[in-house]
C-alpha positions in Angstrom: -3.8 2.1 -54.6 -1.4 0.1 -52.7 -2.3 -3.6 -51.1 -3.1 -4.2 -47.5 -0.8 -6.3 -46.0 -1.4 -8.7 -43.5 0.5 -11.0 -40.9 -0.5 -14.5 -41.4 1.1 -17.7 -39.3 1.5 -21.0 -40.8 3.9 -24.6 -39.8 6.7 -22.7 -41.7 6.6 -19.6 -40.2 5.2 -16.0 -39.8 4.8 -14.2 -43.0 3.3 -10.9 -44.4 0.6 -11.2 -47.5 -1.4 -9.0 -49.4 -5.1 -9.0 -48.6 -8.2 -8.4 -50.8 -10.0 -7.6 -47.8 -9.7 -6.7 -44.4 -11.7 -6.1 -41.7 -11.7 -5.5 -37.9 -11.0 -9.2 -37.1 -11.1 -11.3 -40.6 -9.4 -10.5 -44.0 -9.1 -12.4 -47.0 -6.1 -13.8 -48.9 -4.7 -16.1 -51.1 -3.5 -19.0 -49.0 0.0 -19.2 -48.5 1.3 -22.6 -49.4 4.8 -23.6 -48.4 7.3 -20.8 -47.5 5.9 -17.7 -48.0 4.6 -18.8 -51.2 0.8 -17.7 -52.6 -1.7 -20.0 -53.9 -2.9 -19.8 -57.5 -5.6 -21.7 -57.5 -8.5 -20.7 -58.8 -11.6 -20.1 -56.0 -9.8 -20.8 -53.4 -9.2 -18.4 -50.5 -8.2 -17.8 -46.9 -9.8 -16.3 -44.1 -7.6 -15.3 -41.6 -8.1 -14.3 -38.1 -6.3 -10.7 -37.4 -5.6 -10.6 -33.7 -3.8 -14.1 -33.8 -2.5 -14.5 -37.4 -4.2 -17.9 -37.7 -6.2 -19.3 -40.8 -10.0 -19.3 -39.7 -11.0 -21.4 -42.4 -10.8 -21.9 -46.3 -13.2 -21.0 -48.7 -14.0 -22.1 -52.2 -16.0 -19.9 -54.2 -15.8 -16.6 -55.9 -13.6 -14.0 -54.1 -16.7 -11.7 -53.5 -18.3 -14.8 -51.8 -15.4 -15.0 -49.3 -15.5 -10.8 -48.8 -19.3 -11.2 -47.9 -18.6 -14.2 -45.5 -16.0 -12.1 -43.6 -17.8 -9.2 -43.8 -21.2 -10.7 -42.4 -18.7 -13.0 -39.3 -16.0 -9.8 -38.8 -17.9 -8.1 -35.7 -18.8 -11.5 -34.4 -15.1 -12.4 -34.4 -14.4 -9.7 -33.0 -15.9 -9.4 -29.9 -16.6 -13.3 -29.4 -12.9 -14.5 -30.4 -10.4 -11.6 -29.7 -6.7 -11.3 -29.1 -3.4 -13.6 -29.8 -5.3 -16.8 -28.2 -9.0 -16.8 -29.2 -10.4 -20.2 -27.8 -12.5 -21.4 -31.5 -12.3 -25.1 -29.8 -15.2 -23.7 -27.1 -17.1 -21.3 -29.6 -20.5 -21.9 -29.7 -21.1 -20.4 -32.7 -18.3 -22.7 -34.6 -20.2 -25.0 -36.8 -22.7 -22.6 -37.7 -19.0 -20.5 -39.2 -18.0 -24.2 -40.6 -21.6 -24.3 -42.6 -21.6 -21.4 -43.9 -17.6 -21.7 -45.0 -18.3 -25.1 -46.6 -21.6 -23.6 -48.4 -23.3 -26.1 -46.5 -25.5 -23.0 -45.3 -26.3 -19.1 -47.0 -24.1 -16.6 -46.5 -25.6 -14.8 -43.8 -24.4 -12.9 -40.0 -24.9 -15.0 -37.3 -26.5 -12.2 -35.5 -29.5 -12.0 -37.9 -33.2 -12.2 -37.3 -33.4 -15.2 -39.0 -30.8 -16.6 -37.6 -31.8 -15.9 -34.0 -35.1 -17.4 -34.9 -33.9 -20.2 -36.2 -31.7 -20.9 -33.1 -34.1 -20.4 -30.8 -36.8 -22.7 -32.4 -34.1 -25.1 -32.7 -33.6 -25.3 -29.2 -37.2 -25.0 -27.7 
């Protein structure tokens, strides 16, 4: 079974790296640190955004942890951040996606029941 490979940008350039996982908008790597070079350490991965190539966070944990995060965020991504310039700064939905990367908050979609619950009580 060959690797999927994915294109990732970073300050030193545009580079291709295999991925453990990848999904419609989010895949999971090993960060690449200085030119073109992979990360080694230990729990620590990156989740990259596939329409522009940019890091979307970094994520400590098991490996299977940082699958199920982009698995339970990849439709949300998706449709709510698409193409070469998605607009994170604006997201509404961006510090839930920073909780839940720094395990601040369970891994969980943001399009939930729970979650929707929660929002809404939150804000009533």
């Amino acid at each position: 079974m060959s690797k999927q490979m994915i294109t990732v940008q970073t300050n030193h350039g545009t580079f291709k790296v295999p991925a453990k996982y990848v999904g419609e908008a989010l895949a999971v790597h090993r960060p690449v640190v200085g030119f073109n070079k992979l990360s080694t350490k230990p729990r620590r991965w990156a989740i990259t955004h596939l329409g522009s190539g940019l890091v979307a966070g970094w994520f400590d944990g098991p490996m299977r942890d940082a699958i199920q995060l982009a698995k339970c965020w990849d439709l949300t991504f998706r449709d709510e951040l698409p193409g070469p310039d998605p607009n994170a700064k604006e997201w509404v939905r961006k510090d839930k996606w920073k909780r839940q990367l720094n395990g601040d908050e369970p891994i969980a979609s943001p399009d939930s029941f729970e979650a929707v619950l929660a929002d809404y009580e939150a804000n009533s």
